[in-house]
N, C-alpha and C positions, 0 to 999 in steps of 0.2 A: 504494500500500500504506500510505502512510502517514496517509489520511485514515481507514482501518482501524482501523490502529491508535491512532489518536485517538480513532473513535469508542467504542471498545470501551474503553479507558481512563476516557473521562467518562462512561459507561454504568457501568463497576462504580464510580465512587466517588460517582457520583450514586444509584448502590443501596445503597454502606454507609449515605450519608451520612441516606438515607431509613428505612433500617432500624434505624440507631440514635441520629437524632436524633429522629424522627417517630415509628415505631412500636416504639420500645424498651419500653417500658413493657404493651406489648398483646401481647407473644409471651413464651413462658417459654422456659426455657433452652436446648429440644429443637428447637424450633422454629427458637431463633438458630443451631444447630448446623445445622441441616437446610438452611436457606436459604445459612449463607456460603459456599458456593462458586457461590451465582447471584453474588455480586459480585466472589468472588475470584478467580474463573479470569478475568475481563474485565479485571481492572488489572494479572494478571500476562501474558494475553496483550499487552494493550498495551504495558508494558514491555518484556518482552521483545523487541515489534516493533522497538522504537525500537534497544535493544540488538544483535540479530541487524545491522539494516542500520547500524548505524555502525561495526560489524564485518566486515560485506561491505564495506564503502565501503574499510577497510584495504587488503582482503584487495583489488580493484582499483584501490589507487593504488600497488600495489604494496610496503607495508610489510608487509606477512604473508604467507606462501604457501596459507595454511590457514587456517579459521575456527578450531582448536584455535589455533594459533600468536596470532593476533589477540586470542583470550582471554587466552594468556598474557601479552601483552604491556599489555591491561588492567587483568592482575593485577601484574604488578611493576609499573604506576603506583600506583594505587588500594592496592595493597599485600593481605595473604594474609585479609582479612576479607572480600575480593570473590572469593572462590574459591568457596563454598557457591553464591552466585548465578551465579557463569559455568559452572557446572560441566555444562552439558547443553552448553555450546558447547565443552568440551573433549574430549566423547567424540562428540561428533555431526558428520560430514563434509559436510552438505549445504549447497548453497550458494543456498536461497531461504530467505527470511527470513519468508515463509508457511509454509514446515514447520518450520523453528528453530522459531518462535515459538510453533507448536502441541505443537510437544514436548517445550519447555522447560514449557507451561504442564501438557500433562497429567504431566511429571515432578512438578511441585508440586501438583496435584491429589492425582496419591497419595500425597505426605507427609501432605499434609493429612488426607486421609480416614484414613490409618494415624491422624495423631494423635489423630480423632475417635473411631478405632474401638478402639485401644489403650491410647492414654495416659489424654486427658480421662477415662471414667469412673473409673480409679481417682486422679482429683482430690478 
C-alpha cells in the first residue's frame, strides 16, 4: 500500500507543480479552479495513506484500541491545530488504510468543492 500511496502523492505534486509553474500563465482563473482537484485529491490521498497506516501500526502495537483513540493520541502530541486534519480518523472505525484514506480524501474533496462552489465566487 504504501508504494500507492507514494505514487499518488508525487503524481498530485508533480500536477501542481506542472500546473503552476508551467502552465500558469495559459489557463485563466476557471480553469485553475476546474482542474485543482486532478492534483488535490492525489496529495491528500497520499497523505493520508501514510497517516491512516502509522495509525494502524498504533492501533497493532498495541498503544491504541481504536483508530479514533490513535488520532487522539496524535493530537495531544502534535497539539489541537492537528484536529481539522485527523478529524475523519476520529469518526471513522475502519481499520484499512485503503478506505481511511479514500474517505478522508473525498471528506476534503467536499470542502473543497463547497469552497469553490460557495465561498471563492463571492471573493
Amino acid at each position: 500500500m504504501t508504494a500507492l500511496y507514494v505514487t499518488a502523492l508525487i503524481a498530485g505534486v508533480l500536477g501542481a507543480a506542472c500546473v503552476y509553474l508551467v502552465m500558469f500563465n495559459e489557463l485563466d482563473e476557471s480553469e485553475l479552479v476546474t482542474i485543482t482537484p486532478l492534483w488535490s485529491f492525489p496529495i491528500v490521498f497520499g497523505l493520508y495513506g501514510f497517516v491512516s497506516q502509522r495509525l494502524l501500526r498504533r492501533i497493532s502495537a498495541g498503544h491504541a484500541g481504536t483508530l479514533s483513540q490513535a488520532a487522539r493520541m496524535s493530537i495531544d502530541v502534535a497539539g489541537f491545530w492537528a484536529l481539522p486534519a485527523l478529524f475523519p480518523f476520529l469518526v471513522l472505525r475502519w481499520r484499512s488504510s485503503l478506505l481511511v484514506s479514500l474517505a478522508a480524501a473525498v471528506f476534503w474533496a467536499v470542502l473543497l468543492w463547497f469552497f469553490f462552489a460557495a465561498v471563492f465566487p463571492t471573493l
